[in-house]
C-alpha positions as CSV (number, residue, x, y, z in Angstrom):
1,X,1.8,36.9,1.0
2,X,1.0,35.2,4.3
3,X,3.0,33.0,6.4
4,X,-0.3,30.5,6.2
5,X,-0.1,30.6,2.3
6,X,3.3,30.2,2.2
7,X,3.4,27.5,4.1
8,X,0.8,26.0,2.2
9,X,2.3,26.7,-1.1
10,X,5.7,25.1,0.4
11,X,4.3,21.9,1.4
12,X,2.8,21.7,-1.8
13,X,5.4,22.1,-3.7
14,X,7.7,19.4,-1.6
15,X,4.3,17.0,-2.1
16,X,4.4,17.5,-5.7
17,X,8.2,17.2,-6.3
18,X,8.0,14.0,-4.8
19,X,5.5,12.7,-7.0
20,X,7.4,13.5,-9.8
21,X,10.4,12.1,-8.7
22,X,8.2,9.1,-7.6
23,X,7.0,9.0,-11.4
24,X,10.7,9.7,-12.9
25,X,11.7,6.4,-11.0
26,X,8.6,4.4,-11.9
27,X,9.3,5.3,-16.0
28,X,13.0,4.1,-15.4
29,X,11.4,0.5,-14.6
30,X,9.9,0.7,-18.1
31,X,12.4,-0.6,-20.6
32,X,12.3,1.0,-23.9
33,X,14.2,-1.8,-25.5
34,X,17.7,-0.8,-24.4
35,X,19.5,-2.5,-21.7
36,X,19.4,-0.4,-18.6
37,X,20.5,-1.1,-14.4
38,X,17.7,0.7,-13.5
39,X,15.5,-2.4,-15.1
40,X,16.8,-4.5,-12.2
41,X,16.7,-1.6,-9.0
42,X,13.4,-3.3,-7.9
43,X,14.7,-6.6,-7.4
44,X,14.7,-8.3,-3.7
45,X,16.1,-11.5,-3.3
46,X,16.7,-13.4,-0.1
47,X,20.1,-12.5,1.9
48,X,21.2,-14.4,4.8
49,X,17.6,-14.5,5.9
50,X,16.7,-11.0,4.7
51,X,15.0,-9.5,2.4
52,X,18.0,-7.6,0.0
53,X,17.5,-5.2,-2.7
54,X,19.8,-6.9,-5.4
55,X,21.5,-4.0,-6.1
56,X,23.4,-4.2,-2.6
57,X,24.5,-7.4,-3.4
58,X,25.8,-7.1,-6.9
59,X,27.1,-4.8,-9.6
60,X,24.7,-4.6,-12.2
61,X,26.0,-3.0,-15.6
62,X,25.1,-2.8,-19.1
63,X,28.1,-3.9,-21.4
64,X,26.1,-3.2,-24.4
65,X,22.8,-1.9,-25.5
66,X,21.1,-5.7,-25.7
67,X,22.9,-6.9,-22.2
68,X,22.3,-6.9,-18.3
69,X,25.4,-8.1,-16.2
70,X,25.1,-8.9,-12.9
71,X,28.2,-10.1,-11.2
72,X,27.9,-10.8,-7.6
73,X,30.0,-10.0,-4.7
74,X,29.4,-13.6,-3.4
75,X,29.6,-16.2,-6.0
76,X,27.4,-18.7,-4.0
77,X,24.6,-16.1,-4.5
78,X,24.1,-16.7,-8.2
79,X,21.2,-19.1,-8.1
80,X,19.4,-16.6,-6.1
81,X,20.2,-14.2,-8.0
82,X,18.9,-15.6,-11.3
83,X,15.7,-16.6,-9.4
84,X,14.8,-13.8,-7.7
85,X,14.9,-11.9,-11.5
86,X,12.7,-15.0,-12.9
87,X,10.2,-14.3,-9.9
88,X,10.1,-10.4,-10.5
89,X,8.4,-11.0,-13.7
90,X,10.3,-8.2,-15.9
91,X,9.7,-10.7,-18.8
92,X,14.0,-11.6,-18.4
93,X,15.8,-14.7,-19.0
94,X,19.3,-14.5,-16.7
95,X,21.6,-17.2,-17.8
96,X,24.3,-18.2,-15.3
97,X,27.5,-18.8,-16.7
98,X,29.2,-19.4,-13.5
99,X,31.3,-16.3,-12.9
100,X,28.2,-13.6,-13.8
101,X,24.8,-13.5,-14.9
102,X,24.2,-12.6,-18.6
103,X,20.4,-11.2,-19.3
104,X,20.0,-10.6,-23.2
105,X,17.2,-8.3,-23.7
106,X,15.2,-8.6,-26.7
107,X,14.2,-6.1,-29.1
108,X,10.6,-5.0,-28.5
109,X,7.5,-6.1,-30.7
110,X,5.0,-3.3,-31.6
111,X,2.2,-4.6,-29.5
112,X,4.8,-4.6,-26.7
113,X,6.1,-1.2,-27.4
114,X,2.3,-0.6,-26.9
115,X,1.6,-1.8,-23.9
116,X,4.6,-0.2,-22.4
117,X,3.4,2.8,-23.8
118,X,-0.1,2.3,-22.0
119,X,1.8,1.4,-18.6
120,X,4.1,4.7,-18.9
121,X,0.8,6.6,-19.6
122,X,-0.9,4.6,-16.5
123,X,1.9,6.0,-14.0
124,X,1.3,9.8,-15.5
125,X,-2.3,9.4,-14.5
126,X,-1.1,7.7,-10.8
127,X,1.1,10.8,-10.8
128,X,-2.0,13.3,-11.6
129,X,-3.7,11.9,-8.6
130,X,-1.1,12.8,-6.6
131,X,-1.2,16.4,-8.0
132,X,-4.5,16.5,-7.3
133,X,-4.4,15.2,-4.1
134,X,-1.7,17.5,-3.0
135,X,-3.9,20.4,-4.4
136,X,-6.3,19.4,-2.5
137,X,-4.6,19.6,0.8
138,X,-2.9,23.4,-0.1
139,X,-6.7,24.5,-0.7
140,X,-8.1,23.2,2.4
141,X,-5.3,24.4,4.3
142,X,-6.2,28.0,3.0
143,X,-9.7,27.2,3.4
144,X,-8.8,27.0,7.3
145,X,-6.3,29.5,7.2
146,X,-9.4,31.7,5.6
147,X,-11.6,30.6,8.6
148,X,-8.9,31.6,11.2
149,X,-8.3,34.9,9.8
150,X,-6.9,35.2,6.3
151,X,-7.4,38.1,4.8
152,X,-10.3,36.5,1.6
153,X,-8.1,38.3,-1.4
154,X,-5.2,36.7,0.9
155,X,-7.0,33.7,0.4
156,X,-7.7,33.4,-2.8
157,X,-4.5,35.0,-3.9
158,X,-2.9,31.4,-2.4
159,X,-5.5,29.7,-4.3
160,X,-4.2,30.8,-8.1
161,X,-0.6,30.4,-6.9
162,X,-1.7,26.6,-6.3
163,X,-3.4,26.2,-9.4
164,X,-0.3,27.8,-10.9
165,X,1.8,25.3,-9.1
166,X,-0.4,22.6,-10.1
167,X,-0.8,23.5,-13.8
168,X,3.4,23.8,-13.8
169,X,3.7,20.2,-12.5
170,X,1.6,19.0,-14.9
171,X,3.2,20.2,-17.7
172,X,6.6,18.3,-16.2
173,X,4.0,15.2,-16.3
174,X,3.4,15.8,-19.6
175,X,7.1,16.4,-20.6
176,X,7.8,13.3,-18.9
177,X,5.7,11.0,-20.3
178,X,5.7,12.3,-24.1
179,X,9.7,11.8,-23.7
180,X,9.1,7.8,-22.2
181,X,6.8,7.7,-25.2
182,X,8.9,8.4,-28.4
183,X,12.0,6.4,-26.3
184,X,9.4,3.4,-26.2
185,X,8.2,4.1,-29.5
186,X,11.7,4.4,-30.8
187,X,12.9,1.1,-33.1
């Protein structure tokens, strides 16, 4: 194999493994009707004039299946805190209780559990595209490679590795999003 298609092949892969790590922490967003940390990770709130992920400001943990805690370094920053969640729009209700912030989360309707369903599907298909796209760029880069010199059974050699690359990520997709699917779909 050529260094040009192996360089192509490389950067496809690192393009690809990002979008499915990019996808693994969009599905962690998507509550499946147990409490989970990862439900607040996206959460900024304002810090001393600054825009703070909430994480770095407090320890979020998960007592129990049906509870959020988030108990802050700085007790002053509770208000914030509990605004900044209402703002996010996860669909939470945080209830200060002076010392911490208690989130209950309730158990998931069916039309709920479907519309969860269709957003974990929605973030597959974002993650597809950027499959595709990164397909894409490995192709025409042989494509030019092939124009410069490549060898055509060089070439087109790279071509089926891609699509074997491709077709392997999106069988992860798949995995991914059939798992997210019967946890959502799980009372």
């Amino acid at each position: 194999m050529s260094d040009e298609v192996k360089m192509a092949l490389d950067e496809a892969t690192e393009a690809m493994q990002k979008t499915i790590d990019h996808l693994e922490f969009e599905l962690s967003k998507i509550r499946a009707g147990k409490a989970n940390p990862a439900m607040l990770d996206g959460v900024k709130l304002d810090y001393y004039g600054s825009p703070t992920l909430m994480k770095n400001i407090a320890n979020v943990s998960t007592p129990d299946p049906r509870t959020i805690t988030v108990q802050p370094w700085e007790k002053h920053m509770l208000d914030a805190i509990s605004k900044a969640i209402i703002e996010a729009n996860l669909g939470l209700n945080p209830q200060n209780n002076g010392d911490l912030i208690i989130i209950n989360v309730p158990m998931l309707t069916e039309e709920r559990r479907r519309d969860l369903s269709k957003r974990a599907h929605a973030e597959g298909e974002h993650a597809r595209v950027g499959l595709r796209t990164s397909r894409k760029d490995a192709l025409d880069f042989i494509k030019q490679a092939q124009k410069d010199g490549l060898p055509e059974d060089e070439a087109k050699m790279g071509e089926a590795k891609v699509q074997e690359l491709t077709d392997k990520f999106n069988k992860k997709i798949d995995d991914l999003i059939a798992a997210k699917d019967k946890d959502i779909m799980t009372i």
